[in-house]
PLY file of the C-alpha trace (Angstrom):
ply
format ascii 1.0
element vertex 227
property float x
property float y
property float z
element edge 226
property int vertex1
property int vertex2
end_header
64.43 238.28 145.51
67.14 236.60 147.64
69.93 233.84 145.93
67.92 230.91 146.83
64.71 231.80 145.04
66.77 233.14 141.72
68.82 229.34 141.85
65.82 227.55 142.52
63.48 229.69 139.14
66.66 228.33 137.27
66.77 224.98 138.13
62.98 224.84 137.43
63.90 226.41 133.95
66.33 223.63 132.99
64.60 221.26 134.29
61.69 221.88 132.07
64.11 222.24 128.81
65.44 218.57 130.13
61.63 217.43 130.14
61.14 218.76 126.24
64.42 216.35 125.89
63.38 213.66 127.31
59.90 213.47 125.25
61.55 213.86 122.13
63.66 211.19 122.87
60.95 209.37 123.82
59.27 210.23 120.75
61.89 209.37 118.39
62.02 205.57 119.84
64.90 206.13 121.74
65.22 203.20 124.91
64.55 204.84 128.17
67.93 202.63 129.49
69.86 203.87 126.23
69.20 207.32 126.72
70.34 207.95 130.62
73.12 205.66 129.78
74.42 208.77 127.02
73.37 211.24 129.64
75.19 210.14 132.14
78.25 209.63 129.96
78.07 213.46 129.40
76.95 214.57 132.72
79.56 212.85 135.10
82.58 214.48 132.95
80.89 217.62 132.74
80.15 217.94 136.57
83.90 216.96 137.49
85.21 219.07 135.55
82.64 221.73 136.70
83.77 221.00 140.26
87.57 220.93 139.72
87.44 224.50 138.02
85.35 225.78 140.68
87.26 224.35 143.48
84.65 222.72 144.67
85.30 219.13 144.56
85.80 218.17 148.17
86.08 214.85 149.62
83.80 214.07 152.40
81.74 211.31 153.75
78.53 213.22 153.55
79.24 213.42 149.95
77.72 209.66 149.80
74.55 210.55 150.39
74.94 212.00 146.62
75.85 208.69 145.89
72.30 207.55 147.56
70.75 209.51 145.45
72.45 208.67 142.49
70.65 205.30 142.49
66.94 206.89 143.09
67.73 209.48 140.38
68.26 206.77 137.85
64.97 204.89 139.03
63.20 208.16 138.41
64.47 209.21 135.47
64.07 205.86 133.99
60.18 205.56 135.14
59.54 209.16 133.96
61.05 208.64 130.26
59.26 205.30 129.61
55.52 207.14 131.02
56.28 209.66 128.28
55.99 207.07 125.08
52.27 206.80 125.78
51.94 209.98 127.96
51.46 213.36 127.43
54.76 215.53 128.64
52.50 218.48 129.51
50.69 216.25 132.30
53.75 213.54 133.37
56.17 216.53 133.08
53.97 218.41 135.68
53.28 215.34 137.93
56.96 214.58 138.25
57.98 217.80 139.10
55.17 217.64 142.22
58.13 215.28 144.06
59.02 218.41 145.85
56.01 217.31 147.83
57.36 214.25 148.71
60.89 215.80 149.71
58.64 218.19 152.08
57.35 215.35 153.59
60.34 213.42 154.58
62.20 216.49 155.32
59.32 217.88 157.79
58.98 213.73 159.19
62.49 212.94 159.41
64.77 216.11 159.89
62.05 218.04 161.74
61.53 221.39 159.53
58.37 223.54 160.19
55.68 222.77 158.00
54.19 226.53 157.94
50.61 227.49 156.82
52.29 229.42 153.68
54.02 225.65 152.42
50.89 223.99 153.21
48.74 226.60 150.86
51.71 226.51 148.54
51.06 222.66 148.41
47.64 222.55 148.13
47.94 225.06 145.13
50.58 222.91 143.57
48.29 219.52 143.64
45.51 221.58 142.33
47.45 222.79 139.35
48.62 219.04 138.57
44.62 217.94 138.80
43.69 220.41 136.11
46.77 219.83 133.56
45.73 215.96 134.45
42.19 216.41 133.15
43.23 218.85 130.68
45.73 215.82 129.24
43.29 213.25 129.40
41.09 215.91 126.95
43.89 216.51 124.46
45.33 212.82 123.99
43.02 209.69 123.90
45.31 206.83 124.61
43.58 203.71 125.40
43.03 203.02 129.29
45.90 200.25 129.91
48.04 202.45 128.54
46.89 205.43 130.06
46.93 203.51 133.32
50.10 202.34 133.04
52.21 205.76 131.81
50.31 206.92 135.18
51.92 204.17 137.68
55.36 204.98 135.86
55.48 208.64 136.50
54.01 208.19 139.99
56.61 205.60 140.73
59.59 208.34 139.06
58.21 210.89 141.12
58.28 209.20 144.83
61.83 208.19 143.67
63.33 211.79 142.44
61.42 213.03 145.60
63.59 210.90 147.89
66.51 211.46 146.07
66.34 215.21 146.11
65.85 214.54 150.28
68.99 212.63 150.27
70.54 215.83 148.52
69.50 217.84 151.62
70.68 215.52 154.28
74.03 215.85 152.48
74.00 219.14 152.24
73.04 219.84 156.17
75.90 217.03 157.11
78.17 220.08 155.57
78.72 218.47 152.02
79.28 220.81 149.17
76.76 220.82 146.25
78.97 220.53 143.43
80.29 217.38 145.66
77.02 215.98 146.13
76.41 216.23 142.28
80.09 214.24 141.69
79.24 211.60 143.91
75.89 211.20 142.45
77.16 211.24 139.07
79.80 208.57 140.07
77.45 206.57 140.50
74.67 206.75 138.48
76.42 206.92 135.13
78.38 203.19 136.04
74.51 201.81 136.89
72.78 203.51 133.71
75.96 201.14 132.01
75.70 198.35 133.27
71.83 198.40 132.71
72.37 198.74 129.13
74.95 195.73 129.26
73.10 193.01 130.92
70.16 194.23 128.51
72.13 194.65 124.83
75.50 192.10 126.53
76.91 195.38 125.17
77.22 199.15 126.25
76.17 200.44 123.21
73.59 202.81 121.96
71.90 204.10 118.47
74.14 207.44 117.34
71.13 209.71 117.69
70.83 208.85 121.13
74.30 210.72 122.74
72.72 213.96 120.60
69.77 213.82 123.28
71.63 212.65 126.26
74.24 215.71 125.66
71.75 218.20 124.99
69.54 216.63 128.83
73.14 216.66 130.58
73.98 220.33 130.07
70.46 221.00 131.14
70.96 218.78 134.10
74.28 220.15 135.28
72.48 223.38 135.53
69.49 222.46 137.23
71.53 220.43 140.17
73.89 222.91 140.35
0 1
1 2
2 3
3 4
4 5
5 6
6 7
7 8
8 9
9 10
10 11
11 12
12 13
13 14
14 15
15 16
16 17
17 18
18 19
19 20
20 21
21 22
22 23
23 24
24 25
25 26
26 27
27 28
28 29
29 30
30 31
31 32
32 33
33 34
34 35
35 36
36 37
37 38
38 39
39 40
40 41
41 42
42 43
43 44
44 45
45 46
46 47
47 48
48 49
49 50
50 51
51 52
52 53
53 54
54 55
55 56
56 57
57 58
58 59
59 60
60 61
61 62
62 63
63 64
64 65
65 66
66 67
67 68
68 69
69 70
70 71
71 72
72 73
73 74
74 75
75 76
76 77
77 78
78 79
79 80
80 81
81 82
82 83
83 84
84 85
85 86
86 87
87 88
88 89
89 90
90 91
91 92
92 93
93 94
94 95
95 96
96 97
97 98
98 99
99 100
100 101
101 102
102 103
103 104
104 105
105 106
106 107
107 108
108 109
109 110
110 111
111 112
112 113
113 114
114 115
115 116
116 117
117 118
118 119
119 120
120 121
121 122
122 123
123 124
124 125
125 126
126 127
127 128
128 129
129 130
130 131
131 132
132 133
133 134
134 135
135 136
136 137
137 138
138 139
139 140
140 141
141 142
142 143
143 144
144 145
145 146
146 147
147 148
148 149
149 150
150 151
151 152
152 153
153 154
154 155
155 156
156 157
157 158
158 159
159 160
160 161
161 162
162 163
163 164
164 165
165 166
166 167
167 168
168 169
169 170
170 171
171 172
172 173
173 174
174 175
175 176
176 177
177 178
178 179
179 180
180 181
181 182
182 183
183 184
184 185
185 186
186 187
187 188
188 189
189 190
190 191
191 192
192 193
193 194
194 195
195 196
196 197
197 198
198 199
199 200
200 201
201 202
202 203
203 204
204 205
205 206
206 207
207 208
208 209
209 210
210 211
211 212
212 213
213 214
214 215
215 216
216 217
217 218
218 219
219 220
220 221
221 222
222 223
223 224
224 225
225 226
């Protein structure tokens, strides 16, 4: 099993320790804007200094399109924690993590990449798996239908944006940036906007205590999945 396949099982391991974060946050009444506000606060010192032991902090223009993604990141993330107050995490959690699909797509429209009848299978399979857990959700939690409806739109709407942002990633990365880089410049960025969302909301940047105990535990988990 080459590098890239080992990185990529433990990003999708984090990732899905984040997810368990995020619904407990949700769960616990914690503001979708309050909560990537305290992750952000912990995830943009932990990746510089990440990136300054490593050597790896580089300055380069291509390193903006981290910054690019930055901003879709926090539209997804945002969408994806406010589907889970009504939602089940099993089924949102497995929807949101289909926008690899849509990073396929744009990469195989835009920068040209062979679309091979091994991804397309690989796909198909994917969507499939998402359309049982979907049914299989709808089975184990009875939520009304607006609500159902709506937690639907929300994680469909985080998933088109993580999907873009993760393409942005790859542009960056093929323009020669380095990844720990990319993840500075997105951090840069997104933490200052998950702030100032909380401030014009609150006209202060301030959040409950228990919520920097759940955006610490999501930004360790995050620094290893983007890394």
């Amino acid at each position: 099993m080459g590098h890239p396949v080992v990185y990529a099982i433990c990003a999708m391991v984090c990732y899905g320790l984040s997810d368990f974060i995020y619904k407990q946050a949700a769960s616990a009444g914690i503001r979708a804007d309050h909560f990537l506000m305290a992750q952000g606060w912990f995830f943009c010192p932990l990746v510089i200094l990440y990136a300054l032991a490593t050597h790896t902090l580089v300055l380069d223009p291509a390193a903006l399109w981290g910054s690019l993604a930055g901003v879709f990141i926090f539209i997804g993330f945002h969408y994806f924690i406010r589907s889970l107050i009504t939602g089940s995490v099993s089924t949102n959690s497995s929807i949101f993590r289909m926008n690899f699909i849509v990073t396929v797509i744009l990469v195989v429209i835009l920068l040209g990449e062979p679309l091979t009848a091994s991804k397309i299978a690989g796909l198909a399979l994917s969507l499939l798996a998402a359309w049982l857990l979907l049914g299989a959700g709808d089975n184990a939690e009875r939520t009304s239908n607006e609500a159902g409806r709506r937690s639907l739109a929300q994680v469909v709407i985080a998933t088109l944006a993580f999907g873009t942002s993760n393409f942005f990633h790859t542009v960056g990365l093929r323009h020669g940036a380095v990844p720990e880089t990319l993840a500075v410049a997105q951090a840069a960025l997104f933490m200052p906007i998950a702030t100032v969302v909380v401030y014009f909301t609150d006209r202060t940047p301030r959040a409950p205590p228990v919520t920097f105990r759940y955006g610490a535990a999501a930004a360790i988990m995050l620094l290893g999945a983007t890394i």
